[in-house]
Steps between C-alpha positions, in 0.01 A plus 500: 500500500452859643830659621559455868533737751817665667533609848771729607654465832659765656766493794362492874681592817256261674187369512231626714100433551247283652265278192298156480577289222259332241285178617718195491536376174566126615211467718248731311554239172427246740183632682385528184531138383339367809184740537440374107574113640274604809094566529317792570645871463872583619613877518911590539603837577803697435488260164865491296505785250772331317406357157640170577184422757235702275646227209340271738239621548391537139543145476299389768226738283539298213456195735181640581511678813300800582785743596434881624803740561459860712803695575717208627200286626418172316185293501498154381212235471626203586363197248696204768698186360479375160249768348711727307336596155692414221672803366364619140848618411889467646606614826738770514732505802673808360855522696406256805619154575330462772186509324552278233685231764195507765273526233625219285458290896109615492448420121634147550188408652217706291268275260639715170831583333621889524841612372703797722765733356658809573725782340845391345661512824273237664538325184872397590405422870572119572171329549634093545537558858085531520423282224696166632287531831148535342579275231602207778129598620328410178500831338621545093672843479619586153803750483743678291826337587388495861398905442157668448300499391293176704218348418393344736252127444303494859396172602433284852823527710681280738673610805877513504803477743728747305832625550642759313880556457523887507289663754205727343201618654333501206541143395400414838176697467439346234481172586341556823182712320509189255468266791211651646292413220636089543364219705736451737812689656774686327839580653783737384848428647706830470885477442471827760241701615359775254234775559208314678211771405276165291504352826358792734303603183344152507410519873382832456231390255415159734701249343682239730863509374799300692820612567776313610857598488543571100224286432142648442224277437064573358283286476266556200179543481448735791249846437617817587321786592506905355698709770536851552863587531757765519829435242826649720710718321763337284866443635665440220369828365588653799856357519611762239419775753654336786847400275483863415496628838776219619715619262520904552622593857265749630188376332210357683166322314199421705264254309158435673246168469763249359476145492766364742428099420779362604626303166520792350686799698858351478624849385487613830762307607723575168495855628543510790846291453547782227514773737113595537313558808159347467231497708161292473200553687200236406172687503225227415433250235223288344446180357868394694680732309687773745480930374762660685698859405877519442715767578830453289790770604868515332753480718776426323589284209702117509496180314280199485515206354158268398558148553302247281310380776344853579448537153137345457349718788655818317526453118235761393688757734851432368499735216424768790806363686700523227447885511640527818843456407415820231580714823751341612638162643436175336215268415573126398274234424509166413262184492277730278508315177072551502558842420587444117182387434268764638301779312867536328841386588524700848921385542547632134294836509565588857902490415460638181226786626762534792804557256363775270447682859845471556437261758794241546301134479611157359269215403512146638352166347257541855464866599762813443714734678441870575785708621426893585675780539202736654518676180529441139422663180163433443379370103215346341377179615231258285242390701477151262098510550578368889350726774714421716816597332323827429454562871869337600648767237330820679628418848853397359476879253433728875878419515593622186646823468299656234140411344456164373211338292288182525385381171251251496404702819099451430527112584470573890136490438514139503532554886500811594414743277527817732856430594668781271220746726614379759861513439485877470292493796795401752798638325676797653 
């Protein structure tokens, strides 16, 4: 394994600038997925640069679709339901989950077997949540203990009423791009509501989808059509830089073209009952998804606590929240339990990352406690091969008092891979 980078972190009196963010990473995987499930030619702009959705595309190539990438314009040819190629090799999802979970929904329904893996942290990801589902639609799914790799035994499916005990978009997605290819109507009943981007994605492309309270219905067998679309920019990328500006009075961060959908900008609220003033001011939007820019300014710094039930609307933000604290105040969560089994175990590595800063932060069985002084020593925090954590560890090291370092640093390219650029960009 080549040595991984390190990324040094230096001290900032505040934070300062005006930047977009990369092409969301949730809805580019999933514009992708349903121009290949759709017919004729689709083109998305402002495309993900994060590995994570270029994994998926690379398997939709060995699927057989025609795929052409300029700058961060993509241009699929759509092949429409039930003509995937089979795949003359396995499928590698690299680092993503979401691939390998909405994929595994599609390949349920394809006339061929194709196995999916992904790199060793994939490998531990829990995969019985998306394998019950498709299985209770006729689908064989062979597993490693309920890991990846999957190979997954297409066949004819039948339409479910499925309710999942933890909420996941992903498992949802699944089930609901399996459906489509079923005779007759699938429903997903949601324990509570989770990002909703399949279902505008769905209308986008001119599939009927219900929605009812927490229950989201297809009916299969519908065509879509290719779409030209614009991908907003990505909040959860953009959450670092708005955390960042919360937490340092004085600061102010302007971020242009973001997607404001409204499942997914819970942070807004965290802040601002942290101390932030933040202002929104919605600009457009396309395919129902709303672009808006953010203006995040620190005020002063308080506490906040994250109940469980905000939890689901929030849980790829909280290891951003949990770098508030790193400036001072306090950050607890709990209700979080989801987060041990992401690209690592974000409780573990966020307290542990947080620690070797000289952070003050405790672990609970469901989320963790950060405590900050508005200084601390600074130190060297491991990454753990989890983007996230790399990105949570530079906003929490601005507080430090002398240089720290990020090792594992070069794993942001999973989402963003310019964030380090950028970091230097709007330090002062």
């Amino acid at each position: 394994m080549p040595p991984q980078s390190v990324a040094t972190v230096t001290p900032a009196r505040r934070v300062h600038g005006r930047l977009r963010v990369p092409g969301d990473k949730s809805i580019s995987h999933r514009y992708a997925l349903l121009a290949a499930l759709s017919d004729g030619r689709s083109e998305l702009q402002h495309f993900s640069a994060g590995a994570d959705c270029h994994s998926t595309l690379a398997c939709l190539r060995g699927l057989g679709i025609h795929i052409d990438i300029h700058d961060d314009t993509i241009t699929l040819l759509g092949r429409g339901l039930h003509q995937f190629r089979s795949p003359s090799s396995p499928l590698d999802a690299g680092n993503s989950g979401t691939t390998i979970r909405m994929l595994a929904g599609i390949l349920a329904a394809q006339p061929f077997s194709a196995t999916l893996f992904g790199d060793e942290s994939l490998s531990r990801r829990p995969m019985r949540r998306v394998i019950e589902p498709l299985s209770r639609m006729g689908a064989r799914i062979d597993s490693t203990d309920g890991r990846p790799p999957l190979t997954v035994h297409g066949t004819t499916l039948r339409p479910i009423d499925y309710a999942p005990d933890i909420p996941s978009a992903q498992v949802k997605s699944a089930v609901i791009l399996a459906g489509l290819h079923t005779e007759g109507t699938t429903r997903v009943t949601e324990p509570a509501q989770t990002r909703d981007h399949t279902e505008r994605a769905l209308a986008a492309f001119g599939f009927t989808v219900g929605v009812h309270g927490h229950t989201i219905s297809i009916d299969g067998g519908q065509r879509g059509h290719g779409q030209s679309l614009l991908v907003p920019g990505d909040f959860s990328s953009a959450a670092f830089w708005m955390v960042a500006a919360a937490a340092i009075p004085g600061s102010q961060v302007t971020i242009d073209d973001v997607g404001l959908n409204p499942t997914r900008t819970g942070l807004i609220d965290v802040l601002r009952r942290f101390g932030a003033k933040v202002d929104v001011h919605e600009t457009g939007g396309q395919a129902g998804e709303p672009i808006g820019t953010i203006v995040v300014t620190g005020d002063r710094t308080g506490s906040v606590t994250i109940a469980p039930e905000e939890v689901p609307g929030i849980i790829d933000e909280l290891p951003a929240i949990g770098a508030l604290a790193a400036h001072g105040g306090e950050v607890s969560v709990t209700g979080a339990k989801e987060l041990r089994v992401k690209e690592s175990d974000r409780i573990s590595v966020l307290v542990n990352g947080f620690r070797a800063l000289g952070i003050d932060a405790d672990e609970r069985p469901d989320g963790f406690v950060v405590r900050g002084t508005g200084t601390h020593a600074g130190g060297v925090a491991d990454a753990h091969g989890d983007h996230r954590m790399a990105m949570a560890f530079a906003i929490a090291a601005l507080a430090a008092t002398a240089p720290s370092r990020i090792e594992g640093a070069d794993v942001v390219a999973i989402s963003y891979p310019a964030f380090f650029s950028t970091l230097q960009r709007l330090v002062a």
